[in-house]
C-alpha positions in Angstrom: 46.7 56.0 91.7 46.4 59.4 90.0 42.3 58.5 89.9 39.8 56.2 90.9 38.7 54.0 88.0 35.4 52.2 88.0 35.1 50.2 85.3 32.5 47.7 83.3 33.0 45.5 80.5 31.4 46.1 76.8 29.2 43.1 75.9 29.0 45.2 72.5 30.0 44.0 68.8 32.3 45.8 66.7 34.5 48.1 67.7 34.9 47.4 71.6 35.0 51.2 73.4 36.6 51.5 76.7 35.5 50.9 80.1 33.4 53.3 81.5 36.3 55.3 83.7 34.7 58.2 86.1 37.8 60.2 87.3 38.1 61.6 90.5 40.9 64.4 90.3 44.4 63.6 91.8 44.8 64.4 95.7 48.2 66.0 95.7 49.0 69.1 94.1 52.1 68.6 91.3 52.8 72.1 90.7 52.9 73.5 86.9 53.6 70.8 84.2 55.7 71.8 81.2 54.8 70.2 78.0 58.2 70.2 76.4 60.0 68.7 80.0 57.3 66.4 80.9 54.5 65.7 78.7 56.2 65.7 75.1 58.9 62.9 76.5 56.2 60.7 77.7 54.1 60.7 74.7 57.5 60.6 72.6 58.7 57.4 74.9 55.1 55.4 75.7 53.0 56.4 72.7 54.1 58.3 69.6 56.9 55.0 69.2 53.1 53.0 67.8 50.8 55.9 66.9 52.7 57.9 64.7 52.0 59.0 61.0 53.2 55.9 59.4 51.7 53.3 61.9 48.6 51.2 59.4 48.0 49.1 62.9 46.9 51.8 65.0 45.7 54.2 62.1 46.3 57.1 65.1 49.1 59.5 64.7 50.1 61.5 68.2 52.6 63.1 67.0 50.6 66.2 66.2 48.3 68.1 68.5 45.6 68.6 65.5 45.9 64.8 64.8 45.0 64.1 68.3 41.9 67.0 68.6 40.6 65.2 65.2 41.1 61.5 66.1 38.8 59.0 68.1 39.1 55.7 69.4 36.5 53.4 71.4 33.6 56.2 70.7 35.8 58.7 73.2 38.0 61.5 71.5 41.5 61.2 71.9 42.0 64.7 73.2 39.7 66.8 74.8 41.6 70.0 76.0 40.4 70.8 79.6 38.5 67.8 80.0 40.6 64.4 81.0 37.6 62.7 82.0 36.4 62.7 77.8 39.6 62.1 77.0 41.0 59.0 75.7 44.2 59.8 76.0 43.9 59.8 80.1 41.5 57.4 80.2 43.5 54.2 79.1 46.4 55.1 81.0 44.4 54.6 84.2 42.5 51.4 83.3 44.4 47.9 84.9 46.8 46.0 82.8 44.3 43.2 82.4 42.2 45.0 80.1 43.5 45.1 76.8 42.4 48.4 76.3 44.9 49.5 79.0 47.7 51.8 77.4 50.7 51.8 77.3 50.3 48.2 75.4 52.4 45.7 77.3 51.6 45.8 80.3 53.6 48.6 81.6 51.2 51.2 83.3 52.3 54.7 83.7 53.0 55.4 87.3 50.9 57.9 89.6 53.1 60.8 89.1 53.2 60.4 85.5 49.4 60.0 85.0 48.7 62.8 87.3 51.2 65.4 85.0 49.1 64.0 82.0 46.0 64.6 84.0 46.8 68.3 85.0 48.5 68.8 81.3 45.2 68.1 79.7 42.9 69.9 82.6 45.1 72.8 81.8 43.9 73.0 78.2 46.7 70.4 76.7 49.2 73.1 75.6 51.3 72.5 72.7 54.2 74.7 71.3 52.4 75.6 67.6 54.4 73.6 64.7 55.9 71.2 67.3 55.6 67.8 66.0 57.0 64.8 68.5 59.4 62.0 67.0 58.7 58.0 67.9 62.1 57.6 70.3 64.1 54.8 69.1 65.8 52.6 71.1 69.6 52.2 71.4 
């Protein structure tokens, strides 16, 4: 796995934040991630398709950069360029399948190559072409 998760349950009312996550940086060395090649499909494919401008279930829209920098979820930011550790974004990608937290919802986690390009992405300061706004994909 991209990180090593170590994670406690909420006995909290209310809104339920995530696990506590502590991420340990990836091992092997990925090489420069391109947002438009790599991370731009993946949030079009695994997250944009539910939080996206006219989604009233998730009230999160990823399909602007700003949105993200403004939003929170759980207590956490959803984007905190430079820092994966704070940011949501990472964080639920990493957590187990059993918590229901875990994202993408289904029960499909991302695999280790794809969380560590999200992981680099973001510790590189989450570039985003200015104006660039990222369409849900619809299936065929």
């Amino acid at each position: 796995m991209a990180v090593i998760a170590l994670l406690s349950a909420s006995c909290a009312t209310g809104p339920k934040p995530i696990p506590e996550v502590i991420v340990v940086a990836p091992d092997t060395e990925i090489g420069a991630v391109d947002f438009r090649k790599d991370i731009a499909p993946l949030l079009e494919r695994k997250c944009v398709t539910c939080h996206h401008d006219h989604s009233p279930i998730t009230g999160l829209s990823f399909q602007r950069k700003e949105y993200m920098l403004e939003s929170e979820t759980g207590g956490r930011p959803v984007l905190v360029p430079g820092d994966a550790s704070h940011s949501t974004l990472f964080l639920v990608t990493v957590l187990p399948d059993y918590f229901i937290e875990a994202m993408p919802a289904g029960g499909h986690q991302l695999d280790k190559t794809t969380t560590d390009k999200l992981y680099h992405w973001i510790e590189a300061g989450a570039p985003w072409p200015d104006g660039l706004e990222l369409q849900p994909e619809v299936e065929s």
